[in-house]
C-alpha positions in Angstrom: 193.0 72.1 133.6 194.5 75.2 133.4 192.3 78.4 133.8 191.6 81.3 131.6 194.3 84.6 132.4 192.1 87.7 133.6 192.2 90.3 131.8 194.0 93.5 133.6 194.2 97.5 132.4 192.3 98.8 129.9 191.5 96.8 126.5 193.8 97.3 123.7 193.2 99.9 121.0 192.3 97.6 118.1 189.5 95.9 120.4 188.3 99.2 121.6 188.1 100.4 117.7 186.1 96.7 117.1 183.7 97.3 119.9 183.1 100.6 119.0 182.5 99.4 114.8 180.4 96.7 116.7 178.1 99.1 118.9 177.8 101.6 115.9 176.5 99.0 113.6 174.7 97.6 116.3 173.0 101.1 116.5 172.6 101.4 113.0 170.5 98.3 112.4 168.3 98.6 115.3 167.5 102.6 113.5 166.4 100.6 110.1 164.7 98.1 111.2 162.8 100.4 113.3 162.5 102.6 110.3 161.0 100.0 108.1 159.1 98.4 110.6 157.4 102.3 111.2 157.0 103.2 107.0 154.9 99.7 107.0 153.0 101.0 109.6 151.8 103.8 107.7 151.7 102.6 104.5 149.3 99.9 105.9 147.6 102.4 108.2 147.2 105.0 105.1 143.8 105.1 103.4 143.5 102.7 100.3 142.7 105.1 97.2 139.1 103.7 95.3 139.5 101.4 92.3 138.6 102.7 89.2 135.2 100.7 88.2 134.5 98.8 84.8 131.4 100.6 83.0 128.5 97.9 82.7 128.2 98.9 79.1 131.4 96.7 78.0 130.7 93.6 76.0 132.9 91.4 76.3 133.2 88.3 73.7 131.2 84.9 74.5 133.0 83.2 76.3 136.2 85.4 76.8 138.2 85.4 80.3 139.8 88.3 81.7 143.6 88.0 82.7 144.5 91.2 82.5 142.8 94.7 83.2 144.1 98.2 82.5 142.4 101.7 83.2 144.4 104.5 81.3 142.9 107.6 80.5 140.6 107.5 77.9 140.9 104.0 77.4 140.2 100.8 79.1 142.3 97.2 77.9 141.5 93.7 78.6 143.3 91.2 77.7 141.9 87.6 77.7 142.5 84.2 78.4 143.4 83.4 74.9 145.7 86.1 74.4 143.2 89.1 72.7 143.4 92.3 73.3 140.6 94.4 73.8 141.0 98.1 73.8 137.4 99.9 75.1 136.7 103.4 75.0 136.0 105.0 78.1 132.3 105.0 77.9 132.6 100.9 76.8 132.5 101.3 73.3 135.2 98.4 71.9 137.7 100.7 70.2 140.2 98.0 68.5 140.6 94.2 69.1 144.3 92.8 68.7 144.1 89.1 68.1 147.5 87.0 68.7 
């Protein structure tokens, strides 16, 4: 079984050039994985900002489910189960209902 030639002198210029792409790539994942792994961190760590709350005043249909909630300003819109659209004004008055 014949055995493997060692390898004498230095390495040849394309493999140097290789090794090199090789360590700098190397580098340059390990510096974004970090980086992600470190902007999770704080967005995790970072203080959760207070949901808007739904005034007790709103009236929704009998029986309607909500699917969908949306706090703009001014304006609050549910849509329902069955496709409606309920637009509520900010003190819980119904504004406009958009049936499908």
């Amino acid at each position: 079984m014949p055995s493997e030639p060692t390898p004498t002198g230095p390495l040849p210029p394309e493999l140097r050039f290789i090794k090199r792409l090789v360590t700098v790539l190397t580098a340059t994942m390990i510096a974004g994985l970090l980086t992600i792994v470190v902007l999770l961190v704080i967005r995790i760590a970072a203080p959760t900002t207070k949901l808007p709350t739904l005034p007790a005043d709103i009236a929704l249909p009998a029986g309607a489910e909500i699917t969908a909630l949306t706090f703009a300003e001014g304006f609050i819109v549910v849509v329902t189960k069955t496709g409606e659209v309920l637009i509520y004004a900010a003190d819980g008055s119904l504004r406009q209902s958009l049936k499908p």
